[in-house]
C-alpha positions as CSV (number, residue, x, y, z in Angstrom):
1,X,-20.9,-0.2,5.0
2,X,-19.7,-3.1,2.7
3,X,-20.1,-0.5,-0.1
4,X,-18.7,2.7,1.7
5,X,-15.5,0.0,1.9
6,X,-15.5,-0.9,-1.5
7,X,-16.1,2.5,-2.9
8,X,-12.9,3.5,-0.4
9,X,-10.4,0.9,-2.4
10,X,-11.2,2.8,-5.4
11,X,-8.7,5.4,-4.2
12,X,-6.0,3.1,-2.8
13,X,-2.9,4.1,-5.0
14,X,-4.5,7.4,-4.9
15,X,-5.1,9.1,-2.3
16,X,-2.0,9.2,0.0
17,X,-0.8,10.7,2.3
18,X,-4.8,10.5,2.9
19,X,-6.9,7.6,3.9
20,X,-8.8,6.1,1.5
21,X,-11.9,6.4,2.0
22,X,-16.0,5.7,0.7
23,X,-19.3,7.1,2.0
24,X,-22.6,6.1,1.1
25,X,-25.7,8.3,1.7
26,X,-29.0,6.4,2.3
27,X,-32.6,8.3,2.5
28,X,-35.6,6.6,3.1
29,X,-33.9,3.1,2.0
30,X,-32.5,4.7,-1.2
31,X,-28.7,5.3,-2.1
32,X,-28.8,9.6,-3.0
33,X,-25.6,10.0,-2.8
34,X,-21.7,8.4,-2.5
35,X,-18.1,9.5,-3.2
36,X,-14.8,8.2,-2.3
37,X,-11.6,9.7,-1.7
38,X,-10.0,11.4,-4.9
39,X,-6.6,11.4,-6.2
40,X,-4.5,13.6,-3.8
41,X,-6.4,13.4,-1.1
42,X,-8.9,15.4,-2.1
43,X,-11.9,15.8,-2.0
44,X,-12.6,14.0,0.5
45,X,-15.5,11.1,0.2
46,X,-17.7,12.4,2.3
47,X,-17.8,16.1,0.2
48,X,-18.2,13.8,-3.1
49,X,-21.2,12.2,-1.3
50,X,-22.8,15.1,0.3
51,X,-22.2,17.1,-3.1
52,X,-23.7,14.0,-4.9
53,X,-27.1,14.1,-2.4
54,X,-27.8,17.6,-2.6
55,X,-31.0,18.6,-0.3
56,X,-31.6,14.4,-0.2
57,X,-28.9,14.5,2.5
58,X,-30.9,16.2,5.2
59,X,-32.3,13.6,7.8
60,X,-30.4,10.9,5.8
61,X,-27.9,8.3,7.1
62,X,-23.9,8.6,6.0
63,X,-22.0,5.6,5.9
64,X,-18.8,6.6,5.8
65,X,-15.6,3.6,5.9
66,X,-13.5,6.1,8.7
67,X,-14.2,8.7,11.1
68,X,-14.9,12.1,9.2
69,X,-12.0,14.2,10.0
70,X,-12.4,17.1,12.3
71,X,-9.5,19.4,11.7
72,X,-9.2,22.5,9.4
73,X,-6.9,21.6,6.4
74,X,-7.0,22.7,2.5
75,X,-11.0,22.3,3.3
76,X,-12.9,22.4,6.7
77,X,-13.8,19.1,9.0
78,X,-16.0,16.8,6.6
79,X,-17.6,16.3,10.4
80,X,-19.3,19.8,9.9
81,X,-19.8,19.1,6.6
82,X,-22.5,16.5,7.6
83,X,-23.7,18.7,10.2
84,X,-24.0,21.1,7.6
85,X,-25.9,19.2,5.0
86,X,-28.6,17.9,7.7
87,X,-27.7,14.3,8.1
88,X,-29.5,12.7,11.4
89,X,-27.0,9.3,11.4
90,X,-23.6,9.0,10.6
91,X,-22.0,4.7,10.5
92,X,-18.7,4.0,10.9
93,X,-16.6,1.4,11.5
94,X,-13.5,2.9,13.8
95,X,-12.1,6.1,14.8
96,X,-9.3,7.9,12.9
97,X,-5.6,7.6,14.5
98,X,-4.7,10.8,13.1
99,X,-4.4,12.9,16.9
100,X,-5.8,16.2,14.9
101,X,-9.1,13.5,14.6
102,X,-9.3,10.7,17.1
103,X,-12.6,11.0,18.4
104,X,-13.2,14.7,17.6
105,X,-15.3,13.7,14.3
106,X,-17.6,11.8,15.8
107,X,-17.9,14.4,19.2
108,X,-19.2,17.1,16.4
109,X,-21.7,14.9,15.6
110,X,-22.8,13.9,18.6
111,X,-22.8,17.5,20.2
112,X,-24.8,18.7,18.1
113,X,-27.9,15.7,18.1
114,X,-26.3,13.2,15.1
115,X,-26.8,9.6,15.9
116,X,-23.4,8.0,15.5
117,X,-22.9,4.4,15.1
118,X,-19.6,2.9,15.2
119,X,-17.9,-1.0,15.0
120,X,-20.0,-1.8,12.0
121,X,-17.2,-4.0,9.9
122,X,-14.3,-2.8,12.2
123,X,-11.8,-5.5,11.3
124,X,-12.5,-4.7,7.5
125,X,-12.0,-1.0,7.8
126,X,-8.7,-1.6,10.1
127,X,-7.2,-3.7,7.2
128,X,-7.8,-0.8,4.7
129,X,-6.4,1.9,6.5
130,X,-3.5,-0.3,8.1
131,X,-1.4,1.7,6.1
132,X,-2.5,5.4,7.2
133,X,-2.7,4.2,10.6
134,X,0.7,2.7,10.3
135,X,2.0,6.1,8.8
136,X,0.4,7.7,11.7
137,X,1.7,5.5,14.5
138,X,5.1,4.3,13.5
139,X,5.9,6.8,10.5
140,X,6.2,3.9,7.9
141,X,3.5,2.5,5.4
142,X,2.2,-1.2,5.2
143,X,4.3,-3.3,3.4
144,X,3.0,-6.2,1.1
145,X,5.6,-8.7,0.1
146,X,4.7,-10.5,-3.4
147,X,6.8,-13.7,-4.1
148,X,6.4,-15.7,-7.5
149,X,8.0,-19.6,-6.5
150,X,8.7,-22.3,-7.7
151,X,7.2,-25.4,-6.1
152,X,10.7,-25.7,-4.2
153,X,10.9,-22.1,-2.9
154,X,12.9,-20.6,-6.5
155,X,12.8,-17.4,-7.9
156,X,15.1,-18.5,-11.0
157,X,16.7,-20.7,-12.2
158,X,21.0,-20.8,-11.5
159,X,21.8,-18.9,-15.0
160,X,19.1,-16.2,-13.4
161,X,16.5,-16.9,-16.3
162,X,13.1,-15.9,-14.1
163,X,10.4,-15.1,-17.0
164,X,8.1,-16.3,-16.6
165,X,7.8,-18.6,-13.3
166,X,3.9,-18.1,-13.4
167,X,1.4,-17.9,-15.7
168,X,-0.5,-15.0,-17.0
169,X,-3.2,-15.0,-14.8
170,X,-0.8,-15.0,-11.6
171,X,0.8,-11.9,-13.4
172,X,-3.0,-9.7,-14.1
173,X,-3.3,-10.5,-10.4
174,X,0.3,-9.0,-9.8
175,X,-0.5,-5.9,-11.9
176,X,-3.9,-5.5,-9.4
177,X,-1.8,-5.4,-6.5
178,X,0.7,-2.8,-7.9
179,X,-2.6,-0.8,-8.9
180,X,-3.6,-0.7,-5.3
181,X,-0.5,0.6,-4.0
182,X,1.1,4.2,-3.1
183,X,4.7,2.5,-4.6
184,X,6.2,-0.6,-6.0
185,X,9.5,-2.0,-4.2
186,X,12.2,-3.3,-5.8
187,X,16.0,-4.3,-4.8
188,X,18.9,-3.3,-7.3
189,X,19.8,-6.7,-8.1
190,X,16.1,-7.1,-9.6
191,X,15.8,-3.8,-11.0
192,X,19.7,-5.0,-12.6
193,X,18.6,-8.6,-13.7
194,X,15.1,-7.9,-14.8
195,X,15.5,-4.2,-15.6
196,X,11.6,-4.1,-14.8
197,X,8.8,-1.3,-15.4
198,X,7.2,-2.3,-12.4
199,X,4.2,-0.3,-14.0
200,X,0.3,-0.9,-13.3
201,X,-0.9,-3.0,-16.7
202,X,-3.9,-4.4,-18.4
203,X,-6.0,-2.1,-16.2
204,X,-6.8,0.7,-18.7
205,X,-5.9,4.0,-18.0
206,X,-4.6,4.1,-13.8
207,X,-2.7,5.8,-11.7
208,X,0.5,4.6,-11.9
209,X,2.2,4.0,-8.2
210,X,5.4,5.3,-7.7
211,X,8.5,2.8,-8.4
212,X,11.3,2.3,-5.6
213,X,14.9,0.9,-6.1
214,X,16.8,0.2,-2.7
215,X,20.0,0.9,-4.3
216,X,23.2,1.7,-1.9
217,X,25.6,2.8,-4.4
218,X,23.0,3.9,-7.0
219,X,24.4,0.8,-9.4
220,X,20.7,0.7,-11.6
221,X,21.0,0.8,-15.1
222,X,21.1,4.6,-16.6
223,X,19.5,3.2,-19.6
224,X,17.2,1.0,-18.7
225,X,13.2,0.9,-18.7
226,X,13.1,2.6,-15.0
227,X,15.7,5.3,-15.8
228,X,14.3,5.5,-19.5
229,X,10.2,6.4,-17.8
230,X,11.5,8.4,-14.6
231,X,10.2,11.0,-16.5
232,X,6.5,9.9,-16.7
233,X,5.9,8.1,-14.2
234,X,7.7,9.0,-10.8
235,X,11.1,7.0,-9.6
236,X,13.0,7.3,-6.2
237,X,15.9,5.8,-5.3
238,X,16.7,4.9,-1.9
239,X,20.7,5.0,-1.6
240,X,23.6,5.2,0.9
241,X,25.7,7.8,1.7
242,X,28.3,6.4,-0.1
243,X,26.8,6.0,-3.6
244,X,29.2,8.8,-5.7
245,X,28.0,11.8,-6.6
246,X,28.1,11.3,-10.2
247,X,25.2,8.7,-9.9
248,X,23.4,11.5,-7.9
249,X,23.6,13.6,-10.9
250,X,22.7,11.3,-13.7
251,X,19.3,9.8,-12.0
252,X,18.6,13.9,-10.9
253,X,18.9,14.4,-14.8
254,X,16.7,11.8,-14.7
255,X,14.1,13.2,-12.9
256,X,14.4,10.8,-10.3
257,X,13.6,11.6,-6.5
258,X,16.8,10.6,-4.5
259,X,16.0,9.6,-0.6
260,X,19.5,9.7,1.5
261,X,19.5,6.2,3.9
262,X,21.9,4.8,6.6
263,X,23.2,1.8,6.2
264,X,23.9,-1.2,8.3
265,X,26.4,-4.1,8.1
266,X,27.1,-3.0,4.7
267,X,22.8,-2.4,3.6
268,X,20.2,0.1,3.3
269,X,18.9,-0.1,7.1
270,X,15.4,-1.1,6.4
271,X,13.6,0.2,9.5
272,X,15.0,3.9,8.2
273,X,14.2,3.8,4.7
274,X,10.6,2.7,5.1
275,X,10.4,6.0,7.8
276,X,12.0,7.8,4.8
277,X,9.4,6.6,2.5
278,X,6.5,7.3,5.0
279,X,7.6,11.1,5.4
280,X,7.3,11.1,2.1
281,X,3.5,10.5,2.5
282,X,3.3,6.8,1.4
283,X,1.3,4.5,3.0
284,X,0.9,1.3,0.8
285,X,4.2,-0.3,-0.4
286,X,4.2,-3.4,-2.5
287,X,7.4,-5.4,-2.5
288,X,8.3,-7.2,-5.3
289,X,11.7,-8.5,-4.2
290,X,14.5,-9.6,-4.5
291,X,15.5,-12.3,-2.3
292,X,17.5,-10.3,-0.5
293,X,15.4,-6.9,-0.1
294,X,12.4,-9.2,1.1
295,X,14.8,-11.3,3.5
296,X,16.1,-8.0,5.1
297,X,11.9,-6.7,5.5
298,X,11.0,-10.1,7.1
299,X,13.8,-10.1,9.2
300,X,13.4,-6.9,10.2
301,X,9.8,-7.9,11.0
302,X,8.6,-5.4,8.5
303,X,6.5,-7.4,6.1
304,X,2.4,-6.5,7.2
305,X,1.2,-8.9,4.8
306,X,2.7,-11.8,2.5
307,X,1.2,-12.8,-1.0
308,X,2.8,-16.0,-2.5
309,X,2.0,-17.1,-5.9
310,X,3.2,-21.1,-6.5
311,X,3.7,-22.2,-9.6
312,X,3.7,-26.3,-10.7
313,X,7.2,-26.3,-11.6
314,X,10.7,-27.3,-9.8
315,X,14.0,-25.9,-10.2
316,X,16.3,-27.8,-7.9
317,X,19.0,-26.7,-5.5
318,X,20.4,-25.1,-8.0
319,X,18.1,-22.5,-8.6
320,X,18.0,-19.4,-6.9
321,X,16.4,-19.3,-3.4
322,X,13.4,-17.1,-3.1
323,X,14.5,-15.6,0.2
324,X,18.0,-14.3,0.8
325,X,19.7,-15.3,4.2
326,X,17.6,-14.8,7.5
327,X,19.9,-16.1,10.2
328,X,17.2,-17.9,11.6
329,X,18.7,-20.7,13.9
330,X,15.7,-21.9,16.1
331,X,12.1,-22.1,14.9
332,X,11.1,-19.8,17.2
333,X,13.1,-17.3,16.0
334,X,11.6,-17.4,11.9
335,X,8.7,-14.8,10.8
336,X,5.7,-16.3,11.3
337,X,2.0,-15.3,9.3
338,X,-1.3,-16.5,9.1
339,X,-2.9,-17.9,6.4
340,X,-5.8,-15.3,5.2
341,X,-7.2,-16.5,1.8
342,X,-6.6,-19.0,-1.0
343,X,-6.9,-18.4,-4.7
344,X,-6.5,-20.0,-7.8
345,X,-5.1,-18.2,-11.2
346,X,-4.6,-20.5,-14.0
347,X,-2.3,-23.1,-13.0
348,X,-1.0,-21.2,-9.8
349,X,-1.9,-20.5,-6.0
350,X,-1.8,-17.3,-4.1
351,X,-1.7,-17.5,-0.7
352,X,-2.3,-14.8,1.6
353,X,-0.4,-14.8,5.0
354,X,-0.5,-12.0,7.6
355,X,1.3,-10.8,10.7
356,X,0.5,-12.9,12.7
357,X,-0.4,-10.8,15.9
358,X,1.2,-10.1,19.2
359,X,-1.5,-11.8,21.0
360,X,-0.6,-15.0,19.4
């Protein structure tokens, strides 16, 4: 199962609106066949396996990282597909959220005689799909918040001056996340001040997530790196009502995808614009700030999971903040995460926070 998982995280980025997923098939001790998720969607992992196996299949054990689905799409229930191909034991970790699936895999299996196995690595497999099954039950995709600080909380210095707070082995890591994700996040003021690419690099040749500016009035730069590659790789801006139509018309020129938002107290209301982003079939979305797009997330209690990378410099009061205001008045009112891991790049520290639960 620990490979069915990791062969599943090949198609993060990839594979949404679709879970990413991996399957293993074992015979007699002996991997014969595995397949993951592919870009789209499709094929699904458990076709790539079974096609991969050939006769080796039948009597065999699947490993598959999520229920097989059960529904007739663009290609029929991968659960018949095992059926099909003679497997005898199917191992998963959880059931599928998706209400077309939810149990129905795994009752074709067991109708007709397949051993199926279920819980192995559960807490694993729920943090990989947290952002399907997010999609699924909320309508929004997981959000990761990335913030590069100071050792006093900074994003920049007071003139703005930002590059580079980290070294570059904080930054490969950066670029790793973004190559996991369905779409990179970014305020206007960042995609203004550090007119970004916010593309995947030093991976070789990947698929490149989709890039996001939270821009009310549209005010990115019409010549700038984003605007410049909307072209090649895909761009969507999230704007108000109020940004002029003139705007609408150059970043259309553009190519750009333009996602109509409410807005609240004067902002992009959040809570919409991620449900805009999920019917759009994202499920991963990794924010990279600014201060004030991430403060508007965590107060909105919308950030799933929290990367901080600390660097071993200070930049004094002066220095921009790396969270914009939160309103927070009592402790018992501020965001609260768990630590999750620790790692060292270089001379800086990632930590990992998540959610922390509603049991706690």
């Amino acid at each position: 199962m620990a490979h069915a998982l990791r062969l599943g995280r090949r198609a993060m980025g990839r594979s949404w609106p679709n879970p990413a997923v991996g399957c293993v098939i074992v015979q007699a001790g002996r991997v014969v066949g595995r397949g993951w998720t592919q870009a789209g969607g499709r094929p699904h992992a458990e076709t790539e396996a079974l096609a991969a196996a050939g006769d080796a299949a039948r009597g065999a054990t699947a490993y598959v990282s999520l229920e097989p689905c059960a529904h007739h799409g663009a290609t029929p229930p991968c659960a018949e597909a095992l059926v099909a191909a003679g497997i005898a034991r199917v191992v998963a970790p959880l059931s599928d959220s998706d209400p077309r699936v939810s149990g129905r895999g795994f009752d074709i299996l067991r109708n007709v005689g397949v051993e199926v196995v279920t819980g192995v690595r559960a807490e694993e497999a729920a943090r990989d799909h947290a952002g399907f099954f997010l999609r699924v039950t909320e309508g929004r995709p997981h959000v990761t918040l990335k913030l590069a600080l100071s050792l006093d909380g900074r994003i920049a210095t007071a003139t703005g001056e930002s590059q580079w707070i980290t070294g570059p082995e904080a930054r490969r890591a950066v670029h790793g996340l973004r190559a996991r994700a369905d779409a990179v996040l970014v305020g206007a003021g960042t995609a203004r001040a550090d007119d970004p690419s916010l593309t995947v690099r030093g991976f070789g040749d990947v698929a490149q997530p989709v890039r996001v500016v939270v821009s009310r009035l549209l005010d990115v730069p019409l010549m700038g790196q984003l605007a410049r590659s909307a072209g090649d790789v895909p761009v969507w801006l999230c704007h108000g009502p109020d940004a002029v139509p003139e705007r609408r018309e150059a970043w259309r020129r553009l190519q750009a995808h333009l996602i109509d938002c409410p807005v609240i107290a004067g902002r992009i209301d959040p809570h919409a614009m991620l449900k805009n982003l999920g019917s759009e079939g994202l499920t991963r979305v990794f924010c990279e700030g600014g201060g004030q797009l991430a403060a508007s997330l965590l107060a909105a209690d919308l950030v799933d999971e929290l990367h901080v990378f600390s660097a071993g410099i200070a930049l004094g009061a002066e220095g921009q903040p790396g969270l914009g205001a939160l309103g927070v008045v009592r402790l018992a009112q501020a965001p609260r995460f768990e630590l999750a891991e620790v790692a060292v790049h270089g001379g800086d520290i990632q930590h990992v926070w998540r959610r922390v639960s509603a049991a706690n």
